[in-house]
C-alpha positions as CSV (number, residue, x, y, z in Angstrom):
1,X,32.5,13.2,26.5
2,X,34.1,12.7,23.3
3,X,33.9,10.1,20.8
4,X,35.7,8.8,17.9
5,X,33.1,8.4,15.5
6,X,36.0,7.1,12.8
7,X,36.1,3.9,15.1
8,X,32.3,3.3,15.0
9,X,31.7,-0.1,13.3
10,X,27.8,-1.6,13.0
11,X,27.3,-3.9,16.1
12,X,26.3,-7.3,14.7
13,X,25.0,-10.3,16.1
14,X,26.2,-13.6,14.6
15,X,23.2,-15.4,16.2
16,X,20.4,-13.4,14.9
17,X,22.8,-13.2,11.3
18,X,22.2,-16.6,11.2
19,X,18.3,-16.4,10.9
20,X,18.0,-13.5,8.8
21,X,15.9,-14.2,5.7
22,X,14.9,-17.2,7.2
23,X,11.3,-18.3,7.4
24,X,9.9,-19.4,10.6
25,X,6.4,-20.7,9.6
26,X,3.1,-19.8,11.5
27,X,0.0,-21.5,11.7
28,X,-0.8,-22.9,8.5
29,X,0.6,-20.6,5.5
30,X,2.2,-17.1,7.8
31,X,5.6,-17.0,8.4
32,X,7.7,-14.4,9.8
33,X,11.1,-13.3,9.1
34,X,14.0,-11.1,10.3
35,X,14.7,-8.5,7.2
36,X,17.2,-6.3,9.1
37,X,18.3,-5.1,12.8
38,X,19.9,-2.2,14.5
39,X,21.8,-2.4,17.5
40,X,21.9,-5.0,20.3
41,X,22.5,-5.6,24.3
42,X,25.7,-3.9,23.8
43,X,23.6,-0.7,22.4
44,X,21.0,-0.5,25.6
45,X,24.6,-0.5,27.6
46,X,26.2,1.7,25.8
47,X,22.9,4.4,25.8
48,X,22.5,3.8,29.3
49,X,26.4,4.6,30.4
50,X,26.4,7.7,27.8
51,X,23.6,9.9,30.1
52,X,26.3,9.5,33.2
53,X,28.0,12.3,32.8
54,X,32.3,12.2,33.6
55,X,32.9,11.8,37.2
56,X,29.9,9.2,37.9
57,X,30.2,6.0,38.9
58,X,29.8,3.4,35.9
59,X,28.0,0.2,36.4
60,X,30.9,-2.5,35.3
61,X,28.9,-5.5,34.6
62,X,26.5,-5.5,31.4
63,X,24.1,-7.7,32.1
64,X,23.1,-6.2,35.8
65,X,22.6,-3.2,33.9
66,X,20.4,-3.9,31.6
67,X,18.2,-6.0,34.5
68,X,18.7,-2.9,36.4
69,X,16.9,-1.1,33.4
70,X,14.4,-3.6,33.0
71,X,13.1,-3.6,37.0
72,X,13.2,-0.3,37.3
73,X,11.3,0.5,34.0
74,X,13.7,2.7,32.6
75,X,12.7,2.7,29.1
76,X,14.8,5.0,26.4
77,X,17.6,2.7,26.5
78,X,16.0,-0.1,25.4
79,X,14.8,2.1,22.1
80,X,17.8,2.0,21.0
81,X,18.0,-1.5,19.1
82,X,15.5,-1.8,16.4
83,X,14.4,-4.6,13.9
84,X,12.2,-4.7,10.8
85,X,10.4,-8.2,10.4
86,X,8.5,-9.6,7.2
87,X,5.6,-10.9,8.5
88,X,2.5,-13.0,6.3
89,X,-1.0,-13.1,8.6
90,X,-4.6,-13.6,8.1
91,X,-5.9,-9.5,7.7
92,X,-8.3,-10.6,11.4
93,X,-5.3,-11.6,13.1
94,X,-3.3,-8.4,11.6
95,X,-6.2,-6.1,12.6
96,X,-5.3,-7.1,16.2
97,X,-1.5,-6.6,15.1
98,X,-2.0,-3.1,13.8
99,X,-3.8,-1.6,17.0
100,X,-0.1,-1.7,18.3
101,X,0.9,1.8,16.8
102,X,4.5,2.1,17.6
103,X,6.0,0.8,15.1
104,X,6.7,1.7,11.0
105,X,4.6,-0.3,8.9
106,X,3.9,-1.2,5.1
107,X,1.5,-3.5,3.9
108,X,0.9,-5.5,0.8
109,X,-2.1,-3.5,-1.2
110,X,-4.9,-5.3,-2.2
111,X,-5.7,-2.4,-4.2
112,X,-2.6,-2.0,-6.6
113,X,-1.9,-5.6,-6.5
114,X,-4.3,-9.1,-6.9
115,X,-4.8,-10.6,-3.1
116,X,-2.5,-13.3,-1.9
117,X,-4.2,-16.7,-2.8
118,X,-4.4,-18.2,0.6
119,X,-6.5,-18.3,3.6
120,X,-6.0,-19.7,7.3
121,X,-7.6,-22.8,7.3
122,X,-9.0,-24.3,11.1
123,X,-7.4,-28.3,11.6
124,X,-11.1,-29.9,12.6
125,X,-9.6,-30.3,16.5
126,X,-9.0,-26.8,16.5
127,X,-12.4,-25.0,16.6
128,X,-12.8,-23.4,20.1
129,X,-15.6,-22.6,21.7
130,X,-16.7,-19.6,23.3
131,X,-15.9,-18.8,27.1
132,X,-18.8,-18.5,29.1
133,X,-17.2,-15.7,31.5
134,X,-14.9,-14.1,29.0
135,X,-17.1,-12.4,26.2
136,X,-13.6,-11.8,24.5
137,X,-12.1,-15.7,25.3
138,X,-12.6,-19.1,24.3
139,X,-12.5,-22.1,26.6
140,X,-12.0,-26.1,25.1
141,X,-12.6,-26.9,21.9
142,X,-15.8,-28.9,20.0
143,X,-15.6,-32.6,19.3
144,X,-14.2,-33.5,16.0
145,X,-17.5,-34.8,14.2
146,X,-18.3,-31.3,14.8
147,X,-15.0,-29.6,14.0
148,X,-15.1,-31.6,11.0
149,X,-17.8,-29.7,9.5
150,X,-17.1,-26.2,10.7
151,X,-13.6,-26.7,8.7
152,X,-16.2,-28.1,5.5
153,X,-18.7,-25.2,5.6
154,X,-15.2,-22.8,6.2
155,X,-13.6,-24.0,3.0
156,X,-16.7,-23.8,1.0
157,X,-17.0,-20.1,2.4
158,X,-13.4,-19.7,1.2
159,X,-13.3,-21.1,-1.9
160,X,-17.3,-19.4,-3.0
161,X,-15.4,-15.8,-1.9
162,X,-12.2,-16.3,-3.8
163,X,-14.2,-17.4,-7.1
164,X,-16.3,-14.3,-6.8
165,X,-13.3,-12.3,-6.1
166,X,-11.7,-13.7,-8.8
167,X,-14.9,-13.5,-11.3
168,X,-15.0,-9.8,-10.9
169,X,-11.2,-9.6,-11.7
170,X,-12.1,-11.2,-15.0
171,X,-14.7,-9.0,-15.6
172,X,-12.3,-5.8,-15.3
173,X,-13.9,-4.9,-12.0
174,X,-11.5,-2.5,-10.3
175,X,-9.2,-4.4,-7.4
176,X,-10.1,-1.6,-5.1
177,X,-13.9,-2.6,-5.3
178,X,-13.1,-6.2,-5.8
179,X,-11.7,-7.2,-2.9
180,X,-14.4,-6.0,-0.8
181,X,-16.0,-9.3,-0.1
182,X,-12.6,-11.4,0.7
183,X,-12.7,-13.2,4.0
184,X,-10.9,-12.0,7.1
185,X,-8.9,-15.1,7.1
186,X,-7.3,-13.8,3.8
187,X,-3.6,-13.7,4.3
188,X,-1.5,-10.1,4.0
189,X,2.3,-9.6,4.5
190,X,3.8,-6.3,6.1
191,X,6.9,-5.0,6.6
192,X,6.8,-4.2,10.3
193,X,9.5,-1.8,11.8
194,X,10.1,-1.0,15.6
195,X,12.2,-0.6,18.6
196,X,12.9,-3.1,21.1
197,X,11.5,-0.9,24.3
198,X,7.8,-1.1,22.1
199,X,8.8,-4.8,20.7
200,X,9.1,-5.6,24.7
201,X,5.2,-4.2,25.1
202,X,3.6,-6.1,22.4
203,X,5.4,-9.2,23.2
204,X,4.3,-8.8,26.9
205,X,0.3,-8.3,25.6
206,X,0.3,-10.9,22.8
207,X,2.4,-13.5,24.3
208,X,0.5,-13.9,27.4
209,X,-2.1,-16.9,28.2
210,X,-5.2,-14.7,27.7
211,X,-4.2,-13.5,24.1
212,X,-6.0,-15.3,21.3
213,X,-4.3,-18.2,20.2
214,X,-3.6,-16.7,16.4
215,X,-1.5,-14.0,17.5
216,X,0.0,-15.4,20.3
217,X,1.2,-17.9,17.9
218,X,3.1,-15.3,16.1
219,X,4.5,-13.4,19.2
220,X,6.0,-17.0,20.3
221,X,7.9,-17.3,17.3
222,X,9.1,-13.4,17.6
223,X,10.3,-13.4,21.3
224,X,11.8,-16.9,21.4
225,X,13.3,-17.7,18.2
226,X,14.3,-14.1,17.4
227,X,14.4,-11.6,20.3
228,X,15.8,-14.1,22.5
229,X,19.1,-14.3,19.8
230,X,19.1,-10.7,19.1
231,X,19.3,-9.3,22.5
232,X,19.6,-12.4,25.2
233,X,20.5,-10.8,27.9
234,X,17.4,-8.2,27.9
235,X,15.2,-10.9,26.7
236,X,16.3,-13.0,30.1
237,X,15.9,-10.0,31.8
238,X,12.3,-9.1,30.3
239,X,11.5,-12.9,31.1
240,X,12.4,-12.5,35.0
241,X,10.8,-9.0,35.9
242,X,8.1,-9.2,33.0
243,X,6.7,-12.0,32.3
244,X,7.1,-14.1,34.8
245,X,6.7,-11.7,37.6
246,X,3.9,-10.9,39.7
247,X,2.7,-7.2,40.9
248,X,0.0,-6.8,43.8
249,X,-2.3,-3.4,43.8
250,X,-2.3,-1.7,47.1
251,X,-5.9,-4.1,47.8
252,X,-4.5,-7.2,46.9
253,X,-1.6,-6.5,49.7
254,X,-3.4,-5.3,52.5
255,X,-5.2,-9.4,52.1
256,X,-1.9,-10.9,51.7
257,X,-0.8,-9.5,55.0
258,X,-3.8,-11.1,56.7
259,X,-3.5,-14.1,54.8
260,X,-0.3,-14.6,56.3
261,X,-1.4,-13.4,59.7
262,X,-3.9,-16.4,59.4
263,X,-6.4,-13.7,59.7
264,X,-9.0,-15.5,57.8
265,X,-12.3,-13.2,59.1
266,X,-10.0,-9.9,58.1
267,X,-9.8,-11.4,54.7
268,X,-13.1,-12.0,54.1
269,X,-13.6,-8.6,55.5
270,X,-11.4,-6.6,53.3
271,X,-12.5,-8.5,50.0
272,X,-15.8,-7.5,51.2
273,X,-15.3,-4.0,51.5
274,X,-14.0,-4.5,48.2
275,X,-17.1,-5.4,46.5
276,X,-15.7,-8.7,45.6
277,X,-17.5,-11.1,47.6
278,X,-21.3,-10.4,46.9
279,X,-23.5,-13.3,46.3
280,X,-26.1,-14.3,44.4
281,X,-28.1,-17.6,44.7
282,X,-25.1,-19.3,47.4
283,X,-22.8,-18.1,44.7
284,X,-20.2,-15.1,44.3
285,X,-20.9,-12.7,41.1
286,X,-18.1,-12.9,38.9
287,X,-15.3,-10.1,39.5
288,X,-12.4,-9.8,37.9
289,X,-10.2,-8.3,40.2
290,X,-10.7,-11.4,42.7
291,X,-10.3,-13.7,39.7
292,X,-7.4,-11.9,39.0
293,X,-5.8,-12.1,42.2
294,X,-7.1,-15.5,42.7
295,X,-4.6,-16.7,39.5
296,X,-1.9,-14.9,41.5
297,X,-2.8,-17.2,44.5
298,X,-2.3,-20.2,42.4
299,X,0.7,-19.2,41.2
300,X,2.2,-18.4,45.2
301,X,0.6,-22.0,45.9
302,X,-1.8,-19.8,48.2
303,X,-5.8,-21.4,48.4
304,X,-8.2,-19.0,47.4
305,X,-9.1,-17.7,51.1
306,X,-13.0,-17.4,50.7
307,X,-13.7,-20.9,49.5
């Protein structure tokens, strides 16, 4: 198959032109912004139809293509468009943000250049407190009386840090060594580089219910003011057979069946076998593969069978 690279011209995409160097703020002082893109739906088609071969039957319609990629997790295609964001976060929320390690990254150094002068600050209704059953989770949030002096004590914290940080500076103490004592809630700024495919994997961790609130905030703003201009038609598609979708382990199938059999003793049977039904003082011991499947229960409108 031959080409006419002469005729090549960059793919653009008027709606995501529109947005680019445009701040979309997060949380109190982060933002996040759209420095440059490559490709779009247009590109996952087009790397998806090259790998046919002359002779084979071409899929005609774009967009059942690229939701025929998308449910059946063929991947490559979907490396093909790329974007490279400028992001500004609090350094504990871009520790989460960094664990993702497929994309190109550059930070702002605190060690060649004075820290950015700005840390998160927590609204007094927005102090959550610890989930009893998720050592990693939170679960409602304090009463503002007490809120109100968690966000005093937090800017005294802040403000004591940033004075020493900045008394050290005066003194000629080396930025490397000076910084050492900032806050996590200190903000950074990155230039953060990757393809959709991975884009499409982050999005799919950090935008979901269970991911803390700070980053999840930030994922928001990336899939649904930016990916879903950029590439609509996969972003629809990631929606439908992604995030909105449900998948059952071979267990969690075998009780469905008997839950629609009305098989009620075979239920409690196989969960059983299962380990998830032990009890302790009248009550089941948490599990989290029953919880698990219990949330996709809720979701099918489905009671939880062993109640």
């Amino acid at each position: 198959m031959e080409e006419n690279l002469d005729s090549f011209e960059k793919i653009k995409v008027p709606a995501l032109d529109e947005i680019l160097g445009k701040k979309f703020p997060v949380l109190d002082d982060g933002f996040i912004r759209v420095v440059d893109y490559m490709g779009s739906d247009e590109s996952i088609v087009q790397a998806a139809r090259v790998s046919y071969g002359k002779g084979t039957k071409k899929v005609t319609e774009d967009r059942g293509l690229i939701r025929y990629l998308m449910r059946h997790h063929h991947t490559t295609p979907f490396e093909m468009c790329e974007i490279k964001l400028h992001v500004r976060v609090p350094m504990d929320t871009w520790r989460q943000w960094i664990r993702h390690r497929t994309a190109n990254v550059n930070e702002y150094s605190t060690r060649y250049s004075i820290a950015i002068d700005a840390s998160q600050k927590t609204n007094l209704s927005e102090w959550r407190i610890q989930a009893k059953n998720n050592k990693q989770g939170s679960e409602g949030f304090f009463p503002d009386e007490i809120g109100s002096k968690l966000s005093e004590r937090e800017k005294e914290l802040q403000d004591f840090a940033r004075g020493i940080y900045q008394e050290r500076l005066s003194l000629g103490v080396a930025r490397e060594q000076a910084r050492k004592d900032l806050p996590l809630s200190t903000y950074t700024e990155a230039y953060w580089k990757i393809d959709l495919q991975n884009l499409l994997h982050f999005l799919a961790l950090r935008m979901e219910s269970h991911a803390q609130y700070e980053i999840r905030s930030y994922a928001n703003i990336i899939g649904n003011e930016i990916v879903n201009r950029w590439c609509p038609v996969a972003w629809e598609a990631f929606q439908d057979y992604r995030m909105n979708a449900l998948s059952f382990s071979l267990q969690e199938l075998e009780i469905l069946k008997e839950i629609y059999k009305g098989n009620k003793s075979e239920v409690n049977k196989l969960a059983d076998s299962y380990g998830w039904l032990k009890i302790i003082d009248k009550r089941f011991t948490k599990n989290i593969e029953r919880a698990e499947f219990e949330e996709k229960l809720e979701r099918l409108g489905i009671e939880k069978p062993w109640e």
